[in-house]
C-alpha positions in Angstrom: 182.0 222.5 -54.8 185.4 222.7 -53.1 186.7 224.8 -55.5 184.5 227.4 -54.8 186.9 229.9 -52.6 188.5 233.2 -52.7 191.2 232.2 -54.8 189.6 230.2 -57.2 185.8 230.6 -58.2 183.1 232.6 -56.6 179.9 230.7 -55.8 177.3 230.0 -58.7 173.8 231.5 -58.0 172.3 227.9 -57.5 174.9 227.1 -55.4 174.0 230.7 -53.1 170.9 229.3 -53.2 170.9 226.2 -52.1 173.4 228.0 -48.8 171.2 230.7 -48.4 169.3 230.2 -45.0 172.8 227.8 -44.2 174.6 231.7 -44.6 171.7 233.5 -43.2 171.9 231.2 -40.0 175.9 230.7 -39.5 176.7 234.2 -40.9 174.3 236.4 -39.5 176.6 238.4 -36.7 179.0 239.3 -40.0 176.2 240.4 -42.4 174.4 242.5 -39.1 177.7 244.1 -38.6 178.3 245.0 -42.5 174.9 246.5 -42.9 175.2 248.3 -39.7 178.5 250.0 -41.2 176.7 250.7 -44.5 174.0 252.3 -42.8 176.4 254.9 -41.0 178.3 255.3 -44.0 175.5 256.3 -46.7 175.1 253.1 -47.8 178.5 253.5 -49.4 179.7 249.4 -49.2 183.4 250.3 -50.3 183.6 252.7 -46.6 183.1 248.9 -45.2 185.4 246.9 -46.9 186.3 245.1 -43.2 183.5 244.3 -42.7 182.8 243.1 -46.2 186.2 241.1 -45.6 184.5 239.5 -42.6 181.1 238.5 -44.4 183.4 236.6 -47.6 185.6 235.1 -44.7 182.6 233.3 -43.3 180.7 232.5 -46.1 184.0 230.9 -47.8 184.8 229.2 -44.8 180.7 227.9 -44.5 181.0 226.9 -48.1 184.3 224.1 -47.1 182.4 223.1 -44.0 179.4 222.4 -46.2 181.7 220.1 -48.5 183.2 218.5 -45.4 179.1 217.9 -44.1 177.4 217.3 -46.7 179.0 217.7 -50.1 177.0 214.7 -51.9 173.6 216.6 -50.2 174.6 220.1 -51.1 175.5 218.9 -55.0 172.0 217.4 -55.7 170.2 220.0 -54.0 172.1 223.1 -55.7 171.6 220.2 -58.8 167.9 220.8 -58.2 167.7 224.2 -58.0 169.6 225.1 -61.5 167.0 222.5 -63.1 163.8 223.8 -61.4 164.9 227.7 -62.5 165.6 228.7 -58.4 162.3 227.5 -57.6 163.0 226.3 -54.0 159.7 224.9 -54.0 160.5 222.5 -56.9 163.6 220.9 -54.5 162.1 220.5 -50.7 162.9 217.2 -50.6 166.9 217.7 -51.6 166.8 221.1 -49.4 165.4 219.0 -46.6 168.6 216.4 -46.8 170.8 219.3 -47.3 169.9 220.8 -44.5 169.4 217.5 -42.5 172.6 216.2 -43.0 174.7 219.5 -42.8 173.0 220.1 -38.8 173.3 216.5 -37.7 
């Protein structure tokens, strides 16, 4: 998971999953401030490219904390979700130590 980062690899979509309300919680000012851009812009996302800057800054930098926290957590929960077809339902019990371990 390390490797994932602006210079190397971008995210896989279980591992976007599996961070998804971690993003939505620690990113939120950054995505509020990108969609309020589009929204003056005509929903044009390339008049906002700072603000698009902003939103891969924090999510990159979310995705290295989350390895520092709880890389183990993170792997069998992202783990889960590619095997249960994104189904968060299938993987509560990973998500739950995920998230447990990444807040404490």
């Amino acid at each position: 998971m390390s490797e994932v980062g602006p210079s190397s690899r971008p995210p896989k979509a279980n591992e976007l999953y599996a961070a998804a309300r971690v993003i939505g919680n620690k990113c939120f000012d950054e995505n509020l401030e990108f969609m309020k851009c589009k929204e003056t812009k005509g929903g044009e996302p390339s008049a906002c490219a700072a603000e698009g800057q902003e939103v891969h800054k924090c999510v990159y930098g979310l995705y290295k904390e989350i390895s520092a926290k709880a890389g183990a957590e993170f792997k069998a929960y992202a783990s889960c979700l590619d095997g249960a077809d994104l189904r968060v339902a299938m993987c509560k019990k990973t998500q739950s130590a995920f998230e447990t371990a990444f807040y404490s």
